[in-house]
PyMOL Python script that loads the backbone (N, CA, C, O; Angstrom):
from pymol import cmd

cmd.read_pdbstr("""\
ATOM      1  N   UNK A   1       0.827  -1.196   0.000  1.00  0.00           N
ATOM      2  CA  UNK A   1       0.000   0.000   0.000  1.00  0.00           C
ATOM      3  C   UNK A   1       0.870   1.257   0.000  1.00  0.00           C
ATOM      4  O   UNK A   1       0.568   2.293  -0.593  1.00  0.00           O
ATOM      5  N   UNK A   2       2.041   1.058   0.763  1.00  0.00           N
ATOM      6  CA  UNK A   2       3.050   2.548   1.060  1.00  0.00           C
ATOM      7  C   UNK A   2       3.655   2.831  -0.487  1.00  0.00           C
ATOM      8  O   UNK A   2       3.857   3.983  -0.871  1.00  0.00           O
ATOM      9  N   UNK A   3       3.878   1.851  -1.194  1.00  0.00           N
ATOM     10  CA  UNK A   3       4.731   2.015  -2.580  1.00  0.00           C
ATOM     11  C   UNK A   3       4.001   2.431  -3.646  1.00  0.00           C
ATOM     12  O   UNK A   3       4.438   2.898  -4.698  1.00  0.00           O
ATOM     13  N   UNK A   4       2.098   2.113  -3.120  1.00  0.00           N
ATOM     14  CA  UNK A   4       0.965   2.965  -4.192  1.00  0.00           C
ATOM     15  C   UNK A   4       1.373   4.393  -3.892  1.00  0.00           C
ATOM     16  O   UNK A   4       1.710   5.334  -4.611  1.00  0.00           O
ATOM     17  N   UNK A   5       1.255   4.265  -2.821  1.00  0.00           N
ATOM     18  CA  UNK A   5       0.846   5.868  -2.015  1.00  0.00           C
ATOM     19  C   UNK A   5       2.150   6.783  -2.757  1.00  0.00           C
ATOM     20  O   UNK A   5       1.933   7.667  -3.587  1.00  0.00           O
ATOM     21  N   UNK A   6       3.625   6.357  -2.254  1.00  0.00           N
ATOM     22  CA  UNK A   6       4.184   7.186  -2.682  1.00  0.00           C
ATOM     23  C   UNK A   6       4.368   7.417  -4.347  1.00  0.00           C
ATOM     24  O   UNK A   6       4.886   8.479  -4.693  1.00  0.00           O
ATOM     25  N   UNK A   7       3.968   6.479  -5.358  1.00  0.00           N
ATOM     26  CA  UNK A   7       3.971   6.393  -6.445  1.00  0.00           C
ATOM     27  C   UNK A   7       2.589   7.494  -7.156  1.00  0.00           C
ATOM     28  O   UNK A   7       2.727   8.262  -8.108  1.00  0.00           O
ATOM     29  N   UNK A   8       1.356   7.268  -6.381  1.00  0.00           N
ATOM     30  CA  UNK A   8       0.859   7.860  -6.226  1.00  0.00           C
ATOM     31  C   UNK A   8       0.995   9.626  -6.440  1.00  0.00           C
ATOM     32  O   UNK A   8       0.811  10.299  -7.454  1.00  0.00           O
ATOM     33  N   UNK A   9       1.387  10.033  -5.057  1.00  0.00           N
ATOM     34  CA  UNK A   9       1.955  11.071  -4.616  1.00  0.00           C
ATOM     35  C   UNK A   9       3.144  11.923  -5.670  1.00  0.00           C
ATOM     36  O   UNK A   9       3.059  13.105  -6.005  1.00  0.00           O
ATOM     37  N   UNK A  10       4.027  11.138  -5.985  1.00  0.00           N
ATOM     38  CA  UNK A  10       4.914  11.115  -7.206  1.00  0.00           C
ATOM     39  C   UNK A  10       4.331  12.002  -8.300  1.00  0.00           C
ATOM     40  O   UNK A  10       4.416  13.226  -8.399  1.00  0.00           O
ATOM     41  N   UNK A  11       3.711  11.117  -9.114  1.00  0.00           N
ATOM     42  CA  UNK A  11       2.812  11.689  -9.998  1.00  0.00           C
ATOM     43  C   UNK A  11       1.514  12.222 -10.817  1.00  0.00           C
ATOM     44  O   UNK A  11       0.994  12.331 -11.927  1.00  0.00           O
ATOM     45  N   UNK A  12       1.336  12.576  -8.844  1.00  0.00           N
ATOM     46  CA  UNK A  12       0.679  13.932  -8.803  1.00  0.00           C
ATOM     47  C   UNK A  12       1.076  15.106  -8.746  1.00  0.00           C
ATOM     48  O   UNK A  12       0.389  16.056  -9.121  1.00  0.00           O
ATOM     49  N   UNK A  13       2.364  15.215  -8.217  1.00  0.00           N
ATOM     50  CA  UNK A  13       3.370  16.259  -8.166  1.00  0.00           C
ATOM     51  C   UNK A  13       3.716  16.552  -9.751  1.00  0.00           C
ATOM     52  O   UNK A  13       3.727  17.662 -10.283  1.00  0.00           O
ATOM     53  N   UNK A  14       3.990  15.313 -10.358  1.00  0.00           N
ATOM     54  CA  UNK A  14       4.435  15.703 -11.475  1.00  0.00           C
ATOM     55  C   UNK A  14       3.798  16.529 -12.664  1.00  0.00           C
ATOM     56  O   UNK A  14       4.225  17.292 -13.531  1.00  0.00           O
ATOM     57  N   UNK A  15       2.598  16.023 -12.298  1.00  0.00           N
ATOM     58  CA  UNK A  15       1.406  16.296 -13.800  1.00  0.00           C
ATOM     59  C   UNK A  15       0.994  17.673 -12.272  1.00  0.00           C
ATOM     60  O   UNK A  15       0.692  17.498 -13.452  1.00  0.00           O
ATOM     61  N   UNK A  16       0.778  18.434 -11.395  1.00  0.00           N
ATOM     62  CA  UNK A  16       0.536  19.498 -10.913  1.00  0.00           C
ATOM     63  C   UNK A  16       1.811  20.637 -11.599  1.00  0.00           C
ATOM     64  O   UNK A  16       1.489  21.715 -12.099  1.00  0.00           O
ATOM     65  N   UNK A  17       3.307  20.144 -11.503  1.00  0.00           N
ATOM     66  CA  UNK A  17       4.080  20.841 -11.801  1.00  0.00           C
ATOM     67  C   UNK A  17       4.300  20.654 -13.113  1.00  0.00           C
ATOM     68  O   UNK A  17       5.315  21.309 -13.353  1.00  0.00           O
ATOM     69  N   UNK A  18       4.019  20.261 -13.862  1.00  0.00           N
ATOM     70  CA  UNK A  18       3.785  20.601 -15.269  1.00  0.00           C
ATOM     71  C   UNK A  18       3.009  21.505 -15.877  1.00  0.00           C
ATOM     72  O   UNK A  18       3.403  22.321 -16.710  1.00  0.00           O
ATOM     73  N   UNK A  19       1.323  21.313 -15.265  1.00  0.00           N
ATOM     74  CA  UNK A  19       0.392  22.441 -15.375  1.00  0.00           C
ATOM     75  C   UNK A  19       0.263  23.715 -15.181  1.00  0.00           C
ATOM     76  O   UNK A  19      -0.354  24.684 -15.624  1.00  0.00           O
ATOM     77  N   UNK A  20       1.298  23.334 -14.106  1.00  0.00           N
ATOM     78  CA  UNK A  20       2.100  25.175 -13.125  1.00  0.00           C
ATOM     79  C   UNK A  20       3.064  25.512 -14.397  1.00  0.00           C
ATOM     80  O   UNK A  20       3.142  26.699 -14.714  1.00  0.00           O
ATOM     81  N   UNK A  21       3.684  24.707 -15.025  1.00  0.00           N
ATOM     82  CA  UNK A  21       5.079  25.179 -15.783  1.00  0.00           C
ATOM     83  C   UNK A  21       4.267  25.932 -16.966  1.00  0.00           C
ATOM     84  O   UNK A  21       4.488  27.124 -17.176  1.00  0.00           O
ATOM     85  N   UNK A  22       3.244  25.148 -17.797  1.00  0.00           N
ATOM     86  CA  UNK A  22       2.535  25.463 -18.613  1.00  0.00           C
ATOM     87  C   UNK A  22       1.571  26.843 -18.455  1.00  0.00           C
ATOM     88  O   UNK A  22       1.467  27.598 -19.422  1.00  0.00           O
ATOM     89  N   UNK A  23       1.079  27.048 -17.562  1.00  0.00           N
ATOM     90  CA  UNK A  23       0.223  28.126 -17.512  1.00  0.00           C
ATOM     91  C   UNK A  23       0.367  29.426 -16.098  1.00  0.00           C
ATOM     92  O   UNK A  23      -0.320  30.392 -15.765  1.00  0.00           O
ATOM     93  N   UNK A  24       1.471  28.874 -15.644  1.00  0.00           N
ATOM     94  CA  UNK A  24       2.398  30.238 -14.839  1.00  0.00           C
ATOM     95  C   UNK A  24       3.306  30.307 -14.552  1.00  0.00           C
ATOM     96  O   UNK A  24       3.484  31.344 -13.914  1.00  0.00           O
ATOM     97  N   UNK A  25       4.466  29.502 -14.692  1.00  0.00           N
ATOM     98  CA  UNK A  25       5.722  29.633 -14.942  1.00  0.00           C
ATOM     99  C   UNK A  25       6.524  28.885 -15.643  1.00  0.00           C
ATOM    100  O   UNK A  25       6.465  27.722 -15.244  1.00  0.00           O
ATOM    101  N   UNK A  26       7.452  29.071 -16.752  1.00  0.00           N
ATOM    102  CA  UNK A  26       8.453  27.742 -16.825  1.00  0.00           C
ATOM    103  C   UNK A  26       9.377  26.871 -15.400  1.00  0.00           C
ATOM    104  O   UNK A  26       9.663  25.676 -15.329  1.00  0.00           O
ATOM    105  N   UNK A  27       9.652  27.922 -14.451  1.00  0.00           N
ATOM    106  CA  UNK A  27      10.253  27.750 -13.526  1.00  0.00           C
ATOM    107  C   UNK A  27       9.939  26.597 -12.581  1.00  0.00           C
ATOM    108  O   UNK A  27      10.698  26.210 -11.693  1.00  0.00           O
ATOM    109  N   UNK A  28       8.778  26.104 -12.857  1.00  0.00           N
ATOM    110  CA  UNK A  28       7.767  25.048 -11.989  1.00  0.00           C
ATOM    111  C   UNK A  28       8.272  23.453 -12.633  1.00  0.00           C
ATOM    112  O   UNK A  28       7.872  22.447 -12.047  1.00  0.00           O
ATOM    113  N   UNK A  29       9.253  23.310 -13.986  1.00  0.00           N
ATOM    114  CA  UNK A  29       9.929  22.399 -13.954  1.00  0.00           C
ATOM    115  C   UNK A  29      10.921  22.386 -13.437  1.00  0.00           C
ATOM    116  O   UNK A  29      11.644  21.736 -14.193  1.00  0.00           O
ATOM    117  N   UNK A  30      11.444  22.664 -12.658  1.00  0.00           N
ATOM    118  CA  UNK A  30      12.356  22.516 -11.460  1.00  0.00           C
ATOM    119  C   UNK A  30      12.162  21.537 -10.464  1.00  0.00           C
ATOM    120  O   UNK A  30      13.024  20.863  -9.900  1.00  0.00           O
ATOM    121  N   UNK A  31      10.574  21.526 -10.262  1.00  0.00           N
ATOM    122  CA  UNK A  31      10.118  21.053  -9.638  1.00  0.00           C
ATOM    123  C   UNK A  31      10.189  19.570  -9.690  1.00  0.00           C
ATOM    124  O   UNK A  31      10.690  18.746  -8.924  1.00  0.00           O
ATOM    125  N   UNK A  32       9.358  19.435 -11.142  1.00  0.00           N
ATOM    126  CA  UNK A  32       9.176  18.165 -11.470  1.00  0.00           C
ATOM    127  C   UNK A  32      10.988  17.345 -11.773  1.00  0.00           C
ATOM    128  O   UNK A  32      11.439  16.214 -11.596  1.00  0.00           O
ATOM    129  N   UNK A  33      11.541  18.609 -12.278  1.00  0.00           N
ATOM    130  CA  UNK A  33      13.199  17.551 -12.216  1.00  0.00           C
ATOM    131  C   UNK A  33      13.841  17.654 -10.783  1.00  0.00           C
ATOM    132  O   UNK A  33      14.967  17.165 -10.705  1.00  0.00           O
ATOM    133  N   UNK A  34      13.339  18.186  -9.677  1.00  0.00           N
ATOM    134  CA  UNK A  34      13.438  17.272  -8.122  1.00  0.00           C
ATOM    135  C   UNK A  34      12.781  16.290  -7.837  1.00  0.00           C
ATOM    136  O   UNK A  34      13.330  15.362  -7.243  1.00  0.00           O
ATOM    137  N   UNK A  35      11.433  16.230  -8.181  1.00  0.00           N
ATOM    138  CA  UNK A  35      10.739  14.330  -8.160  1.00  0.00           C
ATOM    139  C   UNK A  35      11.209  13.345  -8.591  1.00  0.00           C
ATOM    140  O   UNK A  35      11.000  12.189  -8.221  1.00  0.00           O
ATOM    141  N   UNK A  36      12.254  13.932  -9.860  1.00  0.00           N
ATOM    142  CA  UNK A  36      12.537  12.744 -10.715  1.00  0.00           C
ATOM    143  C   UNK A  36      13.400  12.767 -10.161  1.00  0.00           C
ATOM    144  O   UNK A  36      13.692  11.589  -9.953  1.00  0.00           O
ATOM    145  N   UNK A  37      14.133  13.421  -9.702  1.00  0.00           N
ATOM    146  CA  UNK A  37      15.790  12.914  -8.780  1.00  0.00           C
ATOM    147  C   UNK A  37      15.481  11.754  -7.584  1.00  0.00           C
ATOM    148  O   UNK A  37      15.892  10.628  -7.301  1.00  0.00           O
ATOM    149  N   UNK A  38      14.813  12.420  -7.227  1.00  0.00           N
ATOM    150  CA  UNK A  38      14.138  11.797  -6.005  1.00  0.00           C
ATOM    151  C   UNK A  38      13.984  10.138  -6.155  1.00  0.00           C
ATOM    152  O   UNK A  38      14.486   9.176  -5.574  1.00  0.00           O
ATOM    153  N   UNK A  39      12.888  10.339  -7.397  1.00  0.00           N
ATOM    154  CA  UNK A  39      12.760   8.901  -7.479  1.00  0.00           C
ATOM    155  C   UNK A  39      13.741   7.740  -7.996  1.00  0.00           C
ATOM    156  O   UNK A  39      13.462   6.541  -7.949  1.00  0.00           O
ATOM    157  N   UNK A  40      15.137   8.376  -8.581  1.00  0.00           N
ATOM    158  CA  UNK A  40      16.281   8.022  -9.102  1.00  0.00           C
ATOM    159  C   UNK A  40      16.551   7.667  -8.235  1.00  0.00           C
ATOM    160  O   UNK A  40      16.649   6.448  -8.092  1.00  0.00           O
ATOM    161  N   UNK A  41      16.887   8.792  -6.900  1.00  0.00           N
ATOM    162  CA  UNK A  41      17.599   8.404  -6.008  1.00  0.00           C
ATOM    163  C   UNK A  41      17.215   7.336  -4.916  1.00  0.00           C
ATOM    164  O   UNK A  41      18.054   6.763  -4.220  1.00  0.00           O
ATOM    165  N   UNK A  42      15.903   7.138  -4.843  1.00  0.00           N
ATOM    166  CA  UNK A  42      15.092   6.259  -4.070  1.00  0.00           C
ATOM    167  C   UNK A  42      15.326   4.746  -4.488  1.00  0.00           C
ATOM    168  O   UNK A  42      15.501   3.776  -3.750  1.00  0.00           O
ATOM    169  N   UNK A  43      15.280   4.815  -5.974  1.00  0.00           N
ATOM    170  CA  UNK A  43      15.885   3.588  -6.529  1.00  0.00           C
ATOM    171  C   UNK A  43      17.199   3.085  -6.423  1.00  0.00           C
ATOM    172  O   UNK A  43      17.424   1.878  -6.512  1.00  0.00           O
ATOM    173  N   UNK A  44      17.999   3.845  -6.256  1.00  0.00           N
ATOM    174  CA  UNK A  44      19.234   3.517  -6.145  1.00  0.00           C
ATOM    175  C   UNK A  44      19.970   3.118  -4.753  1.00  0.00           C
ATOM    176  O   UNK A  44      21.033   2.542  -4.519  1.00  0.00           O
ATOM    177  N   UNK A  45      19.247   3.509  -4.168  1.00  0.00           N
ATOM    178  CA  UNK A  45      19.647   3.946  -2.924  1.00  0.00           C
ATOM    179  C   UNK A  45      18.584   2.794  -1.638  1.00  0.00           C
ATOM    180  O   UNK A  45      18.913   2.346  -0.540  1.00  0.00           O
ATOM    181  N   UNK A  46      17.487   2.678  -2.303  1.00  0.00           N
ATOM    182  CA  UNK A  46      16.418   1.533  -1.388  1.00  0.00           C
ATOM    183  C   UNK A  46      15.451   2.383  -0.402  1.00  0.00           C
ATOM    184  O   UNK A  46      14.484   1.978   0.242  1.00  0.00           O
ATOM    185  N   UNK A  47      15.958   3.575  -0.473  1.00  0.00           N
ATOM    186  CA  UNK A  47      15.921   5.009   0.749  1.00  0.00           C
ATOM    187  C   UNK A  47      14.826   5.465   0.417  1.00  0.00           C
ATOM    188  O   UNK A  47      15.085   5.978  -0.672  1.00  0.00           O
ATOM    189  N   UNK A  48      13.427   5.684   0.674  1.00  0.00           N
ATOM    190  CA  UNK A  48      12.509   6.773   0.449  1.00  0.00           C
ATOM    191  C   UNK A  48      12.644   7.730   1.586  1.00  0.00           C
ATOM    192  O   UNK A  48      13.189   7.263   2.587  1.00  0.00           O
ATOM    193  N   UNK A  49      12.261   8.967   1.634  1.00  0.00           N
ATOM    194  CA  UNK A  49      11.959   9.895   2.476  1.00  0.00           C
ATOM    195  C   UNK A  49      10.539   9.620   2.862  1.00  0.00           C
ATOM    196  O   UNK A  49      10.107   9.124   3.902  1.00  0.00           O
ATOM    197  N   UNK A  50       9.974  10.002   1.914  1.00  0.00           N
ATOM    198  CA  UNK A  50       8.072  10.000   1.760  1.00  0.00           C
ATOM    199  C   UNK A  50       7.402   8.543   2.662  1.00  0.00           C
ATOM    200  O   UNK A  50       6.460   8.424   3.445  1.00  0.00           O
ATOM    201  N   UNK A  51       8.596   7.398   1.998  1.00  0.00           N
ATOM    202  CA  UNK A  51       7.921   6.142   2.983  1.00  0.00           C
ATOM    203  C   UNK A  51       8.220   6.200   4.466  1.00  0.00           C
ATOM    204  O   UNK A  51       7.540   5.702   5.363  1.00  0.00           O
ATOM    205  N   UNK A  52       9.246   6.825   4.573  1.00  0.00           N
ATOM    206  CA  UNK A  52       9.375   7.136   6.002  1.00  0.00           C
ATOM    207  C   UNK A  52       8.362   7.945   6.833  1.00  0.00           C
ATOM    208  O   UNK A  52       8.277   7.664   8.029  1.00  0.00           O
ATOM    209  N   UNK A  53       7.696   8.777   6.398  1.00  0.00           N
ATOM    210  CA  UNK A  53       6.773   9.580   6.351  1.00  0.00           C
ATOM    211  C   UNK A  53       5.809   8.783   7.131  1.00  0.00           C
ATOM    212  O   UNK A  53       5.818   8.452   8.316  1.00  0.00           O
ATOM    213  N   UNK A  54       4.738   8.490   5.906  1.00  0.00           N
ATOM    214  CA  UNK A  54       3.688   7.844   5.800  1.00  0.00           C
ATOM    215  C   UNK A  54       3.819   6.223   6.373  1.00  0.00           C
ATOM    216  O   UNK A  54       2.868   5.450   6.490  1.00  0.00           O
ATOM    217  N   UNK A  55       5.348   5.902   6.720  1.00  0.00           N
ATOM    218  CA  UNK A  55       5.367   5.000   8.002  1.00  0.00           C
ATOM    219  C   UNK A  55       4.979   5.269   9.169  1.00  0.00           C
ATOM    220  O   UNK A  55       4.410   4.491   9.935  1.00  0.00           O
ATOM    221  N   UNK A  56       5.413   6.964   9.468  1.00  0.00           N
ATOM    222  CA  UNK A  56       5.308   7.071  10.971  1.00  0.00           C
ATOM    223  C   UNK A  56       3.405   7.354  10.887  1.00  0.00           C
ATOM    224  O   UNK A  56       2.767   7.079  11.904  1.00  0.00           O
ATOM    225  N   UNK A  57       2.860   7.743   9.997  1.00  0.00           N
ATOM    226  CA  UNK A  57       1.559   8.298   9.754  1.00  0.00           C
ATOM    227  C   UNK A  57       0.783   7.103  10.044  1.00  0.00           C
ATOM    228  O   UNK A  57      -0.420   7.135  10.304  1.00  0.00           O
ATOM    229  N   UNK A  58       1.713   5.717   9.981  1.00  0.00           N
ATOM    230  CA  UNK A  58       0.506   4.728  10.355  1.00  0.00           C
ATOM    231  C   UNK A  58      -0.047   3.722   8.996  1.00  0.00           C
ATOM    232  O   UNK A  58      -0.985   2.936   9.128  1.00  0.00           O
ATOM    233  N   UNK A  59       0.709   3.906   7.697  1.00  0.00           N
ATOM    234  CA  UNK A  59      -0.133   3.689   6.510  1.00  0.00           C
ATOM    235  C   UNK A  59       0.586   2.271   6.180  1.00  0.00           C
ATOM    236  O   UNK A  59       1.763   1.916   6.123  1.00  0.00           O
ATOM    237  N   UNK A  60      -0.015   1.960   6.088  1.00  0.00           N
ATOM    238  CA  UNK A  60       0.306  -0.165   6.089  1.00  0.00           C
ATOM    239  C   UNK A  60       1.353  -0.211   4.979  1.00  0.00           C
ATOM    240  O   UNK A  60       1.499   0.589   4.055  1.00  0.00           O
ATOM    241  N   UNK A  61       2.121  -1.423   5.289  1.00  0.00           N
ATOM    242  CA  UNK A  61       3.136  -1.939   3.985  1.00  0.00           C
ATOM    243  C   UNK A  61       2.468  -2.571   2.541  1.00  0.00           C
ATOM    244  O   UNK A  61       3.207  -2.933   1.625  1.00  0.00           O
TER     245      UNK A  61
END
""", "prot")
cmd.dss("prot")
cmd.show_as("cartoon", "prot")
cmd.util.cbc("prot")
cmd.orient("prot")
């Protein structure tokens, strides 16, 4: 359930900061190329932040 959630969460950020880039700033892909680091780095690494999160929040494996 935690690996929907943050996948989830992911790319909603992404397709929000796209819509932002598109209709009020270019600057709002910045954004979306920190998610994608993120999720690079999550892969690489085994490490989420976000699951850590929504561990302590109580949200099932």
């Amino acid at each position: 359930m935690r690996n929907r959630v943050v996948r989830g969460i992911a790319g909603t950020f992404i397709l929000i900061s796209l819509i932002l880039a598109i209709y009020v700033n270019q600057n709002w892909l910045w954004f979306t190329a920190f998610v994608g680091a993120n999720l690079l780095q999550s892969s690489l690494t085994k490490w989420c932040l976000l699951e850590d999160i929504l561990k302590k929040f109580g949200v099932s494996e």
